[in-house]
DSSP file (Angstrom, degrees, kcal/mol; ACC not computed):
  #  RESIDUE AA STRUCTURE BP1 BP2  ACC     N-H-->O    O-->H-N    N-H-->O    O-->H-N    TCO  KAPPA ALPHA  PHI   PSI    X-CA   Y-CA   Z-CA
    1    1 A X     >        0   0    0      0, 0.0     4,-1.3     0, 0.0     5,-0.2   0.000 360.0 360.0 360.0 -47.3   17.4  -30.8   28.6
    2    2 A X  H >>  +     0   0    0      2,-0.2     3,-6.3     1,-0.2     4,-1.3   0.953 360.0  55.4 -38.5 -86.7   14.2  -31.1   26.0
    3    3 A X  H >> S+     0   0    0      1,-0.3     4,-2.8     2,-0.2     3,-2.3   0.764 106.8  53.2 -12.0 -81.5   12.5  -28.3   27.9
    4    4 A X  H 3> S+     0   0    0      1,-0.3     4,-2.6     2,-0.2    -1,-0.3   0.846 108.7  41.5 -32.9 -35.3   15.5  -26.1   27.3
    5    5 A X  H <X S+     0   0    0     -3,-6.3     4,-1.0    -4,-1.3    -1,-0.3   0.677 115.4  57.4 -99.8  -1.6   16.1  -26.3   23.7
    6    6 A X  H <X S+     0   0    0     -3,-2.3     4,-2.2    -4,-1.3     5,-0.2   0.796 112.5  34.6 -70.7 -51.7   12.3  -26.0   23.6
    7    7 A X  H  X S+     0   0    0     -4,-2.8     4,-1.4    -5,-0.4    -2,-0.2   1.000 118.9  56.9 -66.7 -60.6   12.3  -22.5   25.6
    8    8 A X  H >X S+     0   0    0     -4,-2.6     3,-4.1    -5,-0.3     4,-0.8   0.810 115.3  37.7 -50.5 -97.5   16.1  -21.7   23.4
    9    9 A X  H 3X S+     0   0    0     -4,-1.0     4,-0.6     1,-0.4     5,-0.3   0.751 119.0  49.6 -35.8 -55.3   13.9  -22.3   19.6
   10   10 A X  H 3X S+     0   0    0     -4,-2.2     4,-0.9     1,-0.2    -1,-0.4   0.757 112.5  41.4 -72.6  -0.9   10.9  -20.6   20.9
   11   11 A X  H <X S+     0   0    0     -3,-4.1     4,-3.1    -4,-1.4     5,-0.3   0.916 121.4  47.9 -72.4 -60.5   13.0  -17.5   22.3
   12   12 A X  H >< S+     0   0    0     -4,-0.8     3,-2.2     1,-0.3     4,-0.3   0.630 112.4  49.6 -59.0 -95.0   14.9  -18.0   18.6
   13   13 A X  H >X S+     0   0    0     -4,-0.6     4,-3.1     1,-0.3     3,-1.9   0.322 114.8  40.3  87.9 -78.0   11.4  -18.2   16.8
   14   14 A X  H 3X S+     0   0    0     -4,-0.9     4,-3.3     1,-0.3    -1,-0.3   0.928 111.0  61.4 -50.3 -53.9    9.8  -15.0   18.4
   15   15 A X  H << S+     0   0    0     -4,-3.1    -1,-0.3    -3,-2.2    -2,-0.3   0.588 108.3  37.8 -33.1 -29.6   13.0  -13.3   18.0
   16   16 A X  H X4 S+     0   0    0     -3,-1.9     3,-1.2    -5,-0.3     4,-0.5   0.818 113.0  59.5-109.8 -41.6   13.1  -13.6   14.2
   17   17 A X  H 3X S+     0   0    0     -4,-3.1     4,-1.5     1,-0.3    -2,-0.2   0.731 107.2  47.9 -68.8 -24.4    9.1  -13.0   13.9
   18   18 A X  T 3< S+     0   0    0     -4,-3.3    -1,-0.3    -5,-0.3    -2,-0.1   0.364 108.5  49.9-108.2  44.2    9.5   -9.7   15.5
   19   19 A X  T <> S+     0   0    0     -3,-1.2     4,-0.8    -5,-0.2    -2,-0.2   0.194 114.8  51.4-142.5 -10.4   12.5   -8.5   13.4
   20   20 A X  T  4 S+     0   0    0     -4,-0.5    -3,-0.1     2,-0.2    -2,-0.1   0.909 101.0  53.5 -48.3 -68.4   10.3   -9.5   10.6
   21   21 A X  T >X S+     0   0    0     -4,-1.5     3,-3.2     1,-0.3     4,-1.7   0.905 115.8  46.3 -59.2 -44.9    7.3   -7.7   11.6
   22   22 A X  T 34 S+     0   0    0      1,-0.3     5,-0.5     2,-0.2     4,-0.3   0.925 105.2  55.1 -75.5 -28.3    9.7   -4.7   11.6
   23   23 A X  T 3< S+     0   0    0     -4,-0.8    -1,-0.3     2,-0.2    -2,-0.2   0.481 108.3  53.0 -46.7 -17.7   11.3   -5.4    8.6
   24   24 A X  T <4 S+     0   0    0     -3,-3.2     4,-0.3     2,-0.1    -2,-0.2   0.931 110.0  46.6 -85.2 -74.0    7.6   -5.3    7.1
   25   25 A X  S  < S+     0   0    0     -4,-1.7    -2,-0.2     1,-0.3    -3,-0.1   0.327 111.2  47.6 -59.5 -12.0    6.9   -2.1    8.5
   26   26 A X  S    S+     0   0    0     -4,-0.3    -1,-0.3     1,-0.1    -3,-0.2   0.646 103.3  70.4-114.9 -45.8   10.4    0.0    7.4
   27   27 A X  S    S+     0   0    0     -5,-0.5     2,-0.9     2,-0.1    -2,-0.2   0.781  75.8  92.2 -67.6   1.3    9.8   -1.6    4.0
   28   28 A X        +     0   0    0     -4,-0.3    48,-0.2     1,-0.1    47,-0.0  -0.781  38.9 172.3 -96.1 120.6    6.5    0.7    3.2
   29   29 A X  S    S+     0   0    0     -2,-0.9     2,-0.2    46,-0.6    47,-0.2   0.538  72.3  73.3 -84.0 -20.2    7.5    3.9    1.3
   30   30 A X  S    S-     0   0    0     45,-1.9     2,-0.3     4,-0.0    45,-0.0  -0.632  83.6-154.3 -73.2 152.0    3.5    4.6    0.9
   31   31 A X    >>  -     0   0    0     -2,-0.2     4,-1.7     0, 0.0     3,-1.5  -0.873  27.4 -89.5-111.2 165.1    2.7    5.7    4.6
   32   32 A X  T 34 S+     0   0    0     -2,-0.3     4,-0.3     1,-0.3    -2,-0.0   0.529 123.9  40.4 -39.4 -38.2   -1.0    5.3    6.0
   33   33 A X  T 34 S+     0   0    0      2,-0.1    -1,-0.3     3,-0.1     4,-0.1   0.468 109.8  55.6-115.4  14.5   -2.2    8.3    5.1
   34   34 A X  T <> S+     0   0    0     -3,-1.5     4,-2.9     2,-0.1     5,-0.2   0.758 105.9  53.5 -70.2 -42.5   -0.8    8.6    1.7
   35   35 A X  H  X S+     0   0    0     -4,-1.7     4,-1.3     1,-0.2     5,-0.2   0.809 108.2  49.8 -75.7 -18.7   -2.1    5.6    0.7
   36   36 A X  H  > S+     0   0    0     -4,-0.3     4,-0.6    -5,-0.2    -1,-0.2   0.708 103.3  59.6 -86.0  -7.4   -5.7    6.8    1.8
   37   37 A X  H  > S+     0   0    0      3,-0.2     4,-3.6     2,-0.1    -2,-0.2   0.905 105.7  52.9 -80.2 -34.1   -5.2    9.8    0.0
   38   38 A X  H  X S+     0   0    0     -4,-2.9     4,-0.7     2,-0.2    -2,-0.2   0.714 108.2  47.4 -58.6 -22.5   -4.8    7.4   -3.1
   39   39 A X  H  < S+     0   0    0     -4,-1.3     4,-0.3    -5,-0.2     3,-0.2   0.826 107.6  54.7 -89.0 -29.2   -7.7    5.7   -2.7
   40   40 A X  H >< S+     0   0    0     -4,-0.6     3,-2.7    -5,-0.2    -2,-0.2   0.983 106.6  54.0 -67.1 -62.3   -9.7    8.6   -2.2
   41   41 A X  H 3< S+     0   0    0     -4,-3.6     3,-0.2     1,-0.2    -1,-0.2   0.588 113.3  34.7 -38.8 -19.3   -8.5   10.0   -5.3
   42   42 A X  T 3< S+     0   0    0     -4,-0.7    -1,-0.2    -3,-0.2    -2,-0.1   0.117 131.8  37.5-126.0   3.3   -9.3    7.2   -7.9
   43   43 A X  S <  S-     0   0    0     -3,-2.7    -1,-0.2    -4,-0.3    -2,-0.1  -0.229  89.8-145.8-163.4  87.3  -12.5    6.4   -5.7
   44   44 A X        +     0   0    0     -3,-0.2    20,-0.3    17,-0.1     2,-0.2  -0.067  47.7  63.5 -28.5 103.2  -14.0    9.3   -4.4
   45   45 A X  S    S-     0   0    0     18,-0.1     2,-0.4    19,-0.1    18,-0.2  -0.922  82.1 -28.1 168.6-153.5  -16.1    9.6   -0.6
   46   46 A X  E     -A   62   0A   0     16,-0.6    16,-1.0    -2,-0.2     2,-0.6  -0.613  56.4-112.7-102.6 123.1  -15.2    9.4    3.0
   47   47 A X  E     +A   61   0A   0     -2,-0.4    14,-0.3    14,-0.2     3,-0.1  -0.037  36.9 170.3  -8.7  76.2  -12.4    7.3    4.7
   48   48 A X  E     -     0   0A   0     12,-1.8     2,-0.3    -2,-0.6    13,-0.2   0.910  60.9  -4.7 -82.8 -36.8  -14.0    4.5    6.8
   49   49 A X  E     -A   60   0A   0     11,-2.8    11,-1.3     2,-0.0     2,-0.4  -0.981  49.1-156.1-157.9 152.5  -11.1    2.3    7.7
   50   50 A X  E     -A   59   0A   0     -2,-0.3     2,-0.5     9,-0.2     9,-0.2  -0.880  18.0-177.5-117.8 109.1   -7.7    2.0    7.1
   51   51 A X  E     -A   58   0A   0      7,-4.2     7,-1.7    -2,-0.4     2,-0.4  -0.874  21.7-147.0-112.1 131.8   -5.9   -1.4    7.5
   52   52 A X  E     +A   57   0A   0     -2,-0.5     2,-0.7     5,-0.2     5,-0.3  -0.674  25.8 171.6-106.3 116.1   -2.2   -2.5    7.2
   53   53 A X  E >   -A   56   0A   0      3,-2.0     3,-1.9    -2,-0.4     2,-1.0  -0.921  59.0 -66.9-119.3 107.8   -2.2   -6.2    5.8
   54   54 A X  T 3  S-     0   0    0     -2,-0.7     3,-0.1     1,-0.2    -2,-0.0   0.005 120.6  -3.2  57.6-106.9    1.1   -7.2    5.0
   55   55 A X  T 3  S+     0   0    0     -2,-1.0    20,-4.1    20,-0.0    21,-0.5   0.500 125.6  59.8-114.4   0.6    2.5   -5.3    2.1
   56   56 A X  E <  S-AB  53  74A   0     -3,-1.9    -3,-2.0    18,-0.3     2,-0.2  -0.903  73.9-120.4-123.7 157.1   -1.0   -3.1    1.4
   57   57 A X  E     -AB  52  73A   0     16,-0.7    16,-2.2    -2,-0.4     2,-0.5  -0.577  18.8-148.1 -45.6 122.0   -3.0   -1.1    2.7
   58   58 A X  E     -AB  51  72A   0     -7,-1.7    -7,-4.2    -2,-0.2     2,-0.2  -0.979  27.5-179.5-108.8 112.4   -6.5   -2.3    2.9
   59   59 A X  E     -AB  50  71A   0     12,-0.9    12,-0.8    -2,-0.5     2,-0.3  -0.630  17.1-161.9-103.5 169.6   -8.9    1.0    2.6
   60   60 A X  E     -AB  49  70A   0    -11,-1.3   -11,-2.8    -2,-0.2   -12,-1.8  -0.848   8.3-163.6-148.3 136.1  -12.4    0.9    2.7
   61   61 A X  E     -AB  47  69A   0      8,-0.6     8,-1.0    -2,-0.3     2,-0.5  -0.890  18.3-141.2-142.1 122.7  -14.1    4.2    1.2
   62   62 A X  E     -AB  46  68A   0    -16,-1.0   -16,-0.6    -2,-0.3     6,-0.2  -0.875  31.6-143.6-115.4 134.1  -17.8    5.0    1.9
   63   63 A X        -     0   0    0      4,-3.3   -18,-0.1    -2,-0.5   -17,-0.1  -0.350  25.8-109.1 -87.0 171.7  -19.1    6.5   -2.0
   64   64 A X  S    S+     0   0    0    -20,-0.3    -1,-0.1     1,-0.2   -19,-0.1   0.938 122.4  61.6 -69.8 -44.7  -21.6    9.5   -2.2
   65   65 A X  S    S-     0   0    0      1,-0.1    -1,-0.2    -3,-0.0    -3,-0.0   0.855 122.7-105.3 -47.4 -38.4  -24.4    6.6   -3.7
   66   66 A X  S    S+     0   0    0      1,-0.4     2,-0.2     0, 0.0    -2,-0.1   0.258  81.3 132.1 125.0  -5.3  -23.9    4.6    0.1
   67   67 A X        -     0   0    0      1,-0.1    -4,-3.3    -5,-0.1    -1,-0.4  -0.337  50.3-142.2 -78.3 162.3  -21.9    1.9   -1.5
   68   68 A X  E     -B   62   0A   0     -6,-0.2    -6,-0.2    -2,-0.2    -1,-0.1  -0.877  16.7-173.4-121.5  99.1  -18.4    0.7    0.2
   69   69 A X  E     -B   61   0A   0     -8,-1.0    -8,-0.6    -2,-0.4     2,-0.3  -0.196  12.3-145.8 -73.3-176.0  -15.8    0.0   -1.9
   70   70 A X  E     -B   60   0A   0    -10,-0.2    13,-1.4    13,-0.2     2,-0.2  -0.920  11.8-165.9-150.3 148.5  -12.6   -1.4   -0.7
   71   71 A X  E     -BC  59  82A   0    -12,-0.8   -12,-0.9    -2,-0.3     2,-0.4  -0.906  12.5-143.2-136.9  95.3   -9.3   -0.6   -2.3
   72   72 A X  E     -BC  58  81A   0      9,-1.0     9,-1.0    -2,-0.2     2,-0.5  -0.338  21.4-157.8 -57.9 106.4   -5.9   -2.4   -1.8
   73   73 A X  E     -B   57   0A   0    -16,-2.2   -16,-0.7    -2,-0.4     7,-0.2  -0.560  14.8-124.7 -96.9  87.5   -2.9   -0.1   -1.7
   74   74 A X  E     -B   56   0A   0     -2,-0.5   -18,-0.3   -18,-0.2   -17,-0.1   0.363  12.7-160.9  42.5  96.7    0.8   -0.9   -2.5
   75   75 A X  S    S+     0   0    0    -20,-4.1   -45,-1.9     3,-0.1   -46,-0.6   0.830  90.8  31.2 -89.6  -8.4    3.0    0.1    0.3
   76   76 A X  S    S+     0   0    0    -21,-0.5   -20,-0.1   -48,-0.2    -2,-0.1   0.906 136.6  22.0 -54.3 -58.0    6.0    0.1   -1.8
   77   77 A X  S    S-     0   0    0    -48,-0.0    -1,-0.1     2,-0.0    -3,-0.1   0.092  90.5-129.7-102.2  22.2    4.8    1.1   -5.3
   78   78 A X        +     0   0    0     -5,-0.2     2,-0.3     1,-0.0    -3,-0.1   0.752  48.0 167.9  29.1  83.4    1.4    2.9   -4.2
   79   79 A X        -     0   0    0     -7,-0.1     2,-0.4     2,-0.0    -5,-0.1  -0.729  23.2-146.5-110.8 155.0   -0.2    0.6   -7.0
   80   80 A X        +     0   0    0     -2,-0.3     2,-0.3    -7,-0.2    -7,-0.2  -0.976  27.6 157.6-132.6 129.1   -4.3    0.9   -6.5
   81   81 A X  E     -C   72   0A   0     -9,-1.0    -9,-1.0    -2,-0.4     2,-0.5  -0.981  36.8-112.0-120.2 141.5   -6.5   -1.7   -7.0
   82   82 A X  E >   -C   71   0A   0     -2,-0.3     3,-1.9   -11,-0.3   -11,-0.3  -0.620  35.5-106.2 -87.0 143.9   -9.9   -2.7   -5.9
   83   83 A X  T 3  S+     0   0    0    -13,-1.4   -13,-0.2    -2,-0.5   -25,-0.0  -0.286 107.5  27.4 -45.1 152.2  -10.8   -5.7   -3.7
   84   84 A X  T 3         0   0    0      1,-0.2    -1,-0.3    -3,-0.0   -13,-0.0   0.207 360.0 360.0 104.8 -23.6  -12.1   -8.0   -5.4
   85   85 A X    <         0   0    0     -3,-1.9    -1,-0.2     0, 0.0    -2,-0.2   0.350 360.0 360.0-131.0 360.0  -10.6   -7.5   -8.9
């Protein structure tokens, strides 16, 4: 009987962490490459990565100088910020 309501909670469990995840995912109005077009704009050079962390975007942007910023985007509001600040 343990074993059952163990297997039952972890079915429940998964169940509610992937209806999450999707709930995460419908709730970004920014899309992936919107948000990298905002980060290019307000910090100029080439796309290096794009990463989805929650509720940003994590960019990372290689500058003309050699430096790599990284730039958190918003996927709700497209807000831009830099890592780090």
């Amino acid at each position: 009987m343990p074993a059952f309501r163990i297997l039952v909670l972890s079915t429940l469990l998964l169940a509610c962490s992937i209806a999450q995840a999707r709930n995460d995912d419908a709730a970004k109005i920014v899309s992936r490459e919107q948000a990298a077009a905002l980060a290019q704009q307000h910090y100029p050079g080439k796309i290096v990565k794009v990463q989805v962390q929650q509720q940003y975007y994590r960019i990372r942007v290689l500058q003309a100088d050699g430096r790599v910023v990284t730039v958190l985007v918003d996927g709700q509001t497209g807000r831009i910020k830099r890592d780090g600040k």
